[in-house]
N, C-alpha and C positions, 0 to 999 in steps of 0.2 A: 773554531767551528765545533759546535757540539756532534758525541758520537751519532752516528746516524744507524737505526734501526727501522727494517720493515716487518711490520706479524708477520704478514704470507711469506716472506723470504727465511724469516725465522720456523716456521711449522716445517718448511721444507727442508731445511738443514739436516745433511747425514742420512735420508729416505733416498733408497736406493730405486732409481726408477730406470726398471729392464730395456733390454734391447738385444734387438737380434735374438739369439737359442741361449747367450751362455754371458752378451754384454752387461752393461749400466754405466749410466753416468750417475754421478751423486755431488750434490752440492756442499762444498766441505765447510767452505766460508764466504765472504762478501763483506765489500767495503763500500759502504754508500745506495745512493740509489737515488731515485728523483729528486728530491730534497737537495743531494749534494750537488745535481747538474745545476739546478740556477743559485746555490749558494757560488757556487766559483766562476759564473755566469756573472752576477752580479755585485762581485767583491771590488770591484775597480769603483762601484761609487758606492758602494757598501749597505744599502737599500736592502732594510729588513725582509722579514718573510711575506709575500705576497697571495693571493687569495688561489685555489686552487685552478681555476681557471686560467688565473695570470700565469700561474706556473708551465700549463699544459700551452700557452702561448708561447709563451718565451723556449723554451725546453724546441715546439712547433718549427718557430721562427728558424733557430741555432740549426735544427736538421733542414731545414729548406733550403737553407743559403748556406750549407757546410760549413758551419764554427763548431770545427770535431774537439777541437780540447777540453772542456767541460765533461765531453761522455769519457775523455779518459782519467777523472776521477771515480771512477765509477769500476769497480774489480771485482771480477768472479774467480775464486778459485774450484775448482772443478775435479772431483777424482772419478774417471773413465776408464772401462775394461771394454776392449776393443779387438778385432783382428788385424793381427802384423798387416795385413794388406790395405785395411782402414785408416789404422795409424801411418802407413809410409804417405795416405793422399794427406792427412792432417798435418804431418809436419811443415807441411808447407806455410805454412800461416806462421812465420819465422818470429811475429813480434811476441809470442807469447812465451812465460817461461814455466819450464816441464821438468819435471825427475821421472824418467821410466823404469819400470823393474829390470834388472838387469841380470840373464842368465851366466853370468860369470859368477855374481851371487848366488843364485837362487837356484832352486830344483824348478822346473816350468810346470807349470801343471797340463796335466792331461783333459784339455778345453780345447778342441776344435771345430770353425766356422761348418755348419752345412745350408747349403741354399734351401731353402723349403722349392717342393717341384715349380708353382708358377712360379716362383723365380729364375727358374733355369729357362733361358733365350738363346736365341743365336747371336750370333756378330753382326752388331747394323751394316747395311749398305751403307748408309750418309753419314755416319758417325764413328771414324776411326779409332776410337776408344770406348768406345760405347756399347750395350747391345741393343737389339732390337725391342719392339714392344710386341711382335709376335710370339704366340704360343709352339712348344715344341711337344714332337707328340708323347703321352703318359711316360709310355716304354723307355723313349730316349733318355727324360728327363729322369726314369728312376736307374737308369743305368749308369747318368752322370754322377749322381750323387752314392750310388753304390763303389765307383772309381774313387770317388773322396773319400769314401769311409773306410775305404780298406787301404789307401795311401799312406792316409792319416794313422793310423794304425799300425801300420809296418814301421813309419818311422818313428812313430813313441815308443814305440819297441825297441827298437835297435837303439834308442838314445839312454831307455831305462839300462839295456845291458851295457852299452859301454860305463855307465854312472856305476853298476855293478862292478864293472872289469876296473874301476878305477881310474878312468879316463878323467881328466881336467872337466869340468864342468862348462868351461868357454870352446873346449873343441865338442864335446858331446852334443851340443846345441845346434850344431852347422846346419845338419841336415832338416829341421825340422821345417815345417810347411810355411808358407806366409797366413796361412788358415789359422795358424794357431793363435789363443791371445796372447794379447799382452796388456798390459793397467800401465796410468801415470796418473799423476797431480799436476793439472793445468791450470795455469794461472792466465787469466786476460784482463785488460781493460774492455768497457763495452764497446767502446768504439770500434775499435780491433774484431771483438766479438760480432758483432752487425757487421762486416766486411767478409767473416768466416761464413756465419747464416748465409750470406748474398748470396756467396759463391757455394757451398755444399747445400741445401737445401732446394738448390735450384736443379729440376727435370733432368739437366745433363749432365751434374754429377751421377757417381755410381751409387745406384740405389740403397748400400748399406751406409753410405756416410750420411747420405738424406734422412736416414733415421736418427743419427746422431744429433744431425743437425738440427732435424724438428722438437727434441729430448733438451737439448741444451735451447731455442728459440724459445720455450714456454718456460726454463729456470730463468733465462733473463728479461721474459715479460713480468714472473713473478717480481723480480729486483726491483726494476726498473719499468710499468708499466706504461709509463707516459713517455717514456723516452721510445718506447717496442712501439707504441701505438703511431708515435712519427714514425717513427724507422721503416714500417711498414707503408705507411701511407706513401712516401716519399722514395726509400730505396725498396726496399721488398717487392713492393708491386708500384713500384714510378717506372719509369723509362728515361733513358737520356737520348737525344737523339743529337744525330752530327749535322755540321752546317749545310750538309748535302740532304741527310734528310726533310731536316726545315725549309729546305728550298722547294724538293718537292712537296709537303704540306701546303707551304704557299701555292704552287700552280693551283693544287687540286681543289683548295678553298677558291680558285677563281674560274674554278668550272675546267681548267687544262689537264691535259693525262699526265699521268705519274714518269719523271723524266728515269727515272732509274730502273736498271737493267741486271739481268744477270743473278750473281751473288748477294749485290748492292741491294736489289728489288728485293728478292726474299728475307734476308737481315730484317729488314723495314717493313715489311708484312708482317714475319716473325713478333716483332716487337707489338703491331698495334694489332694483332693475333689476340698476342697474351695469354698462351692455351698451358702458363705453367701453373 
Protein backbone atom coordinates (compact mmCIF):
# COMPACT_ATOMS: atom_id res chain seq x y z
CA UNK A 1 0.00 0.00 0.00
CA UNK A 2 1.16 3.27 -0.99
CA UNK A 3 1.92 6.10 1.81
CA UNK A 4 -1.33 7.81 2.30
CA UNK A 5 -1.53 11.49 2.66
CA UNK A 6 -4.41 14.21 3.13
CA UNK A 7 -3.70 18.24 2.31
CA UNK A 8 -6.28 19.26 4.92
CA UNK A 9 -4.80 16.78 7.52
CA UNK A 10 -1.48 18.01 6.34
CA UNK A 11 -2.23 22.20 6.82
CA UNK A 12 -3.34 21.09 10.16
CA UNK A 13 -0.32 19.46 11.46
CA UNK A 14 1.40 20.99 14.77
CA UNK A 15 -1.53 24.16 14.79
CA UNK A 16 -2.33 24.47 18.12
CA UNK A 17 -6.17 24.76 18.39
CA UNK A 18 -7.02 26.32 22.14
CA UNK A 19 -9.44 25.20 24.65
CA UNK A 20 -10.68 26.09 27.77
CA UNK A 21 -8.41 29.50 29.43
CA UNK A 22 -5.00 27.79 29.30
CA UNK A 23 -5.72 24.07 27.09
CA UNK A 24 -5.11 22.77 23.28
CA UNK A 25 -5.15 19.87 21.40
CA UNK A 26 -2.67 19.68 18.43
CA UNK A 27 -2.40 17.18 15.91
CA UNK A 28 1.22 15.91 15.92
CA UNK A 29 0.68 13.01 13.23
CA UNK A 30 -1.61 10.59 11.48
CA UNK A 31 -1.50 7.49 9.63
CA UNK A 32 -3.94 7.03 6.88
CA UNK A 33 -7.32 8.28 6.17
CA UNK A 34 -10.29 7.46 3.80
CA UNK A 35 -8.18 5.96 1.11
CA UNK A 36 -6.84 3.58 3.79
CA UNK A 37 -10.36 2.35 5.10
CA UNK A 38 -11.42 0.67 1.82
CA UNK A 39 -7.87 -0.12 0.87
CA UNK A 40 -7.98 -2.72 3.74
CA UNK A 41 -11.74 -3.05 3.13
CA UNK A 42 -11.14 -4.36 -0.02
CA UNK A 43 -7.60 -6.28 0.07
CA UNK A 44 -9.24 -9.70 0.48
CA UNK A 45 -10.26 -9.62 -3.37
CA UNK A 46 -7.74 -6.83 -4.01
CA UNK A 47 -10.10 -4.53 -6.34
CA UNK A 48 -8.23 -1.40 -7.17
CA UNK A 49 -9.15 2.21 -6.35
CA UNK A 50 -12.85 2.87 -6.88
CA UNK A 51 -14.68 6.08 -7.89
CA UNK A 52 -15.34 8.45 -5.05
CA UNK A 53 -18.63 7.69 -4.43
CA UNK A 54 -18.07 4.01 -4.30
CA UNK A 55 -15.64 4.82 -1.67
CA UNK A 56 -18.06 6.95 0.49
CA UNK A 57 -20.51 3.61 -0.01
CA UNK A 58 -18.40 1.23 1.03
CA UNK A 59 -16.64 3.29 3.91
CA UNK A 60 -21.25 3.90 4.49
CA UNK A 61 -21.88 0.35 4.39
CA UNK A 62 -18.78 -0.88 7.00
CA UNK A 63 -20.27 1.76 9.62
CA UNK A 64 -23.85 0.71 9.21
CA UNK A 65 -23.47 -2.91 9.73
CA UNK A 66 -20.34 -2.45 12.19
CA UNK A 67 -17.24 -3.83 10.24
CA UNK A 68 -15.00 -1.61 12.72
CA UNK A 69 -11.56 -2.99 11.67
CA UNK A 70 -10.83 -1.04 8.63
CA UNK A 71 -11.40 2.40 10.90
CA UNK A 72 -8.65 0.75 12.95
CA UNK A 73 -6.09 1.47 10.34
CA UNK A 74 -6.69 4.64 10.59
CA UNK A 75 -4.37 6.50 13.66
CA UNK A 76 -4.24 9.89 15.13
CA UNK A 77 -1.71 10.82 17.18
CA UNK A 78 -2.73 13.76 19.37
CA UNK A 79 -0.70 16.04 21.79
CA UNK A 80 -3.45 17.67 24.44
CA UNK A 81 -2.95 20.13 27.52
CA UNK A 82 -5.85 19.54 29.66
CA UNK A 83 -6.90 19.75 33.51
CA UNK A 84 -5.92 16.91 35.92
CA UNK A 85 -9.71 16.61 36.35
CA UNK A 86 -10.31 16.20 32.44
CA UNK A 87 -7.50 13.96 31.95
CA UNK A 88 -8.73 11.60 35.06
CA UNK A 89 -12.57 11.37 32.84
CA UNK A 90 -10.11 10.61 29.46
CA UNK A 91 -8.16 7.92 30.72
CA UNK A 92 -10.76 6.01 30.63
CA UNK A 93 -10.88 5.18 27.02
CA UNK A 94 -8.19 2.41 27.96
CA UNK A 95 -7.43 1.37 24.05
CA UNK A 96 -5.39 4.35 23.46
CA UNK A 97 -1.71 4.65 24.05
CA UNK A 98 -0.25 7.98 26.13
CA UNK A 99 3.11 9.36 27.70
CA UNK A 100 1.84 12.08 30.18
CA UNK A 101 4.25 14.59 31.71
CA UNK A 102 5.34 13.46 34.70
CA UNK A 103 5.83 15.84 38.01
CA UNK A 104 8.51 13.53 39.42
CA UNK A 105 10.29 14.93 36.26
CA UNK A 106 9.32 18.22 35.68
CA UNK A 107 8.79 21.45 37.55
CA UNK A 108 4.49 21.79 36.93
CA UNK A 109 3.80 24.97 35.64
CA UNK A 110 1.77 27.42 37.25
CA UNK A 111 -1.66 26.89 34.81
CA UNK A 112 -4.67 26.61 36.58
CA UNK A 113 -8.40 25.60 35.34
CA UNK A 114 -11.04 28.60 36.05
CA UNK A 115 -14.78 28.08 35.19
CA UNK A 116 -15.80 31.37 33.38
CA UNK A 117 -19.11 32.62 35.60
CA UNK A 118 -22.00 30.91 33.17
CA UNK A 119 -20.32 28.02 33.78
CA UNK A 120 -20.51 27.87 37.38
CA UNK A 121 -24.13 25.73 38.10
CA UNK A 122 -25.47 23.94 40.91
CA UNK A 123 -25.68 20.09 41.51
CA UNK A 124 -28.48 18.55 39.28
CA UNK A 125 -31.46 16.99 40.90
CA UNK A 126 -31.70 14.10 38.11
CA UNK A 127 -28.19 13.74 37.37
CA UNK A 128 -25.76 12.48 40.15
CA UNK A 129 -22.63 13.58 38.45
CA UNK A 130 -23.78 16.17 36.80
CA UNK A 131 -24.80 19.79 37.20
CA UNK A 132 -27.60 21.59 36.45
CA UNK A 133 -28.38 23.80 33.43
CA UNK A 134 -29.57 26.51 35.65
CA UNK A 135 -28.18 29.86 36.29
CA UNK A 136 -26.52 30.71 39.70
CA UNK A 137 -26.76 34.20 40.88
CA UNK A 138 -23.69 36.79 39.60
CA UNK A 139 -22.46 37.20 43.39
CA UNK A 140 -22.35 33.43 43.96
CA UNK A 141 -20.76 32.53 40.92
CA UNK A 142 -17.88 35.30 41.38
CA UNK A 143 -17.29 34.16 44.84
CA UNK A 144 -16.87 30.48 43.47
CA UNK A 145 -14.38 31.26 41.26
CA UNK A 146 -12.66 33.93 43.67
CA UNK A 147 -12.41 30.46 46.21
CA UNK A 148 -10.56 28.85 43.07
CA UNK A 149 -8.13 31.36 42.56
CA UNK A 150 -6.96 31.96 45.72
CA UNK A 151 -6.92 27.93 46.48
CA UNK A 152 -5.11 27.64 43.49
CA UNK A 153 -2.61 29.94 44.53
CA UNK A 154 -1.90 29.02 47.98
CA UNK A 155 -1.06 25.76 46.76
CA UNK A 156 1.52 26.70 43.99
CA UNK A 157 2.93 28.56 46.62
CA UNK A 158 3.56 26.24 49.09
CA UNK A 159 4.63 23.67 46.24
CA UNK A 160 7.21 26.47 44.82
CA UNK A 161 8.63 26.80 48.57
CA UNK A 162 9.13 23.26 49.32
CA UNK A 163 10.86 23.01 45.50
CA UNK A 164 12.90 25.89 47.20
CA UNK A 165 13.42 24.05 50.61
CA UNK A 166 14.66 21.06 48.51
CA UNK A 167 11.89 18.74 48.84
CA UNK A 168 11.79 15.67 46.18
CA UNK A 169 9.89 16.93 43.41
CA UNK A 170 7.32 13.81 43.51
CA UNK A 171 6.35 14.85 47.19
CA UNK A 172 6.17 18.48 46.45
CA UNK A 173 3.40 17.80 43.82
CA UNK A 174 0.92 15.99 46.25
CA UNK A 175 -0.98 18.95 47.21
CA UNK A 176 -1.73 20.48 44.05
CA UNK A 177 -5.31 20.91 42.80
CA UNK A 178 -6.97 18.53 40.06
CA UNK A 179 -7.46 22.14 38.29
CA UNK A 180 -4.03 22.19 37.48
CA UNK A 181 -2.87 21.09 33.91
CA UNK A 182 -1.42 18.61 32.70
CA UNK A 183 -0.20 17.59 28.47
CA UNK A 184 0.22 14.06 26.89
CA UNK A 185 0.72 12.48 23.49
CA UNK A 186 -2.34 10.43 22.56
CA UNK A 187 -2.32 8.13 20.28
CA UNK A 188 -5.68 6.35 18.79
CA UNK A 189 -7.05 4.38 16.21
CA UNK A 190 -10.39 6.09 14.69
CA UNK A 191 -12.37 3.65 15.44
CA UNK A 192 -11.65 3.78 19.12
CA UNK A 193 -11.61 7.57 18.54
CA UNK A 194 -15.56 7.75 17.24
CA UNK A 195 -16.42 5.46 20.61
CA UNK A 196 -14.42 8.54 22.61
CA UNK A 197 -16.54 11.46 20.56
CA UNK A 198 -19.90 9.21 21.36
CA UNK A 199 -19.32 9.14 24.69
CA UNK A 200 -17.50 12.79 25.59
CA UNK A 201 -19.18 15.04 23.32
CA UNK A 202 -22.42 13.79 24.36
CA UNK A 203 -24.73 16.64 26.72
CA UNK A 204 -24.03 14.33 29.76
CA UNK A 205 -20.56 14.37 29.89
CA UNK A 206 -18.94 17.31 31.85
CA UNK A 207 -18.85 20.24 29.95
CA UNK A 208 -14.99 20.72 29.71
CA UNK A 209 -14.42 17.29 28.02
CA UNK A 210 -17.25 18.26 25.53
CA UNK A 211 -14.84 20.85 24.38
CA UNK A 212 -12.21 18.47 23.89
CA UNK A 213 -14.19 16.35 22.30
CA UNK A 214 -15.78 18.64 19.83
CA UNK A 215 -11.57 19.94 19.20
CA UNK A 216 -10.47 16.58 18.53
CA UNK A 217 -14.39 15.48 16.40
CA UNK A 218 -13.33 18.22 13.66
CA UNK A 219 -9.26 16.92 13.57
CA UNK A 220 -10.68 13.48 12.71
CA UNK A 221 -13.23 14.76 10.21
CA UNK A 222 -10.23 16.64 8.79
CA UNK A 223 -8.25 12.91 8.57
CA UNK A 224 -10.86 10.98 7.79
CA UNK A 225 -14.07 12.97 6.28
CA UNK A 226 -16.10 10.34 4.89
CA UNK A 227 -15.56 8.06 7.52
CA UNK A 228 -16.85 11.32 10.24
CA UNK A 229 -19.54 11.82 7.73
CA UNK A 230 -20.81 7.95 8.52
CA UNK A 231 -19.85 8.14 11.88
CA UNK A 232 -22.15 10.81 12.51
CA UNK A 233 -25.01 9.85 10.52
CA UNK A 234 -25.14 6.44 12.05
CA UNK A 235 -23.43 6.54 15.68
CA UNK A 236 -23.29 10.33 16.59
CA UNK A 237 -26.69 11.08 15.97
CA UNK A 238 -28.33 7.26 15.20
CA UNK A 239 -29.94 5.67 18.08
CA UNK A 240 -29.97 1.96 18.94
CA UNK A 241 -32.93 0.89 20.40
CA UNK A 242 -33.74 -2.36 22.65
CA UNK A 243 -36.08 -5.21 21.80
CA UNK A 244 -38.42 -3.64 24.29
CA UNK A 245 -38.29 -0.53 22.50
CA UNK A 246 -39.00 -1.99 19.00
CA UNK A 247 -41.94 -3.56 20.45
CA UNK A 248 -43.19 -0.50 21.64
CA UNK A 249 -42.57 1.36 18.15
CA UNK A 250 -44.46 -1.60 16.73
CA UNK A 251 -47.71 -0.93 19.04
CA UNK A 252 -47.65 2.75 18.38
CA UNK A 253 -47.21 2.37 14.44
CA UNK A 254 -50.53 0.23 14.84
CA UNK A 255 -52.30 3.03 16.39
CA UNK A 256 -51.79 1.24 20.42
CA UNK A 257 -50.28 3.35 23.42
CA UNK A 258 -46.69 3.16 24.33
CA UNK A 259 -46.38 -0.10 26.60
CA UNK A 260 -43.59 1.36 28.62
CA UNK A 261 -43.42 2.88 31.95
CA UNK A 262 -41.39 4.55 34.32
CA UNK A 263 -37.50 4.88 33.67
CA UNK A 264 -38.11 2.53 30.65
CA UNK A 265 -40.68 5.27 29.15
CA UNK A 266 -38.24 8.27 29.53
CA UNK A 267 -34.91 6.48 28.17
CA UNK A 268 -37.25 5.98 25.01
CA UNK A 269 -38.47 9.49 24.84
CA UNK A 270 -35.07 10.66 25.58
CA UNK A 271 -33.81 8.89 22.58
CA UNK A 272 -36.44 10.00 19.89
CA UNK A 273 -36.26 13.51 21.77
CA UNK A 274 -32.91 13.70 20.55
CA UNK A 275 -32.45 17.23 22.30
CA UNK A 276 -28.44 16.56 22.38
Amino acid sequence: MAHITVPEAEELLDREIKVLDHGFVRLVDYMGGDARIVQTARVSYGEGTKTVREDAGLIDYLMRHQHTSPFEHVILELHCKMPIFVARQWIRHRTARLNEISGRYSVMMDEFYLPSPEHVKPQSTSNKQGRDRKEVPPELAGKIIEILKQDQSSAYCHYEEMLNDGIARELARINLPLSLYTQWYWQMDLHNLFHFIKLRADTHAQWEIQQYAATIAQIAKTVAPMAYASFERHILHGKRFSSEEIGAIRKMLDGKSNPLEGRKLKEFEDKLRDDS
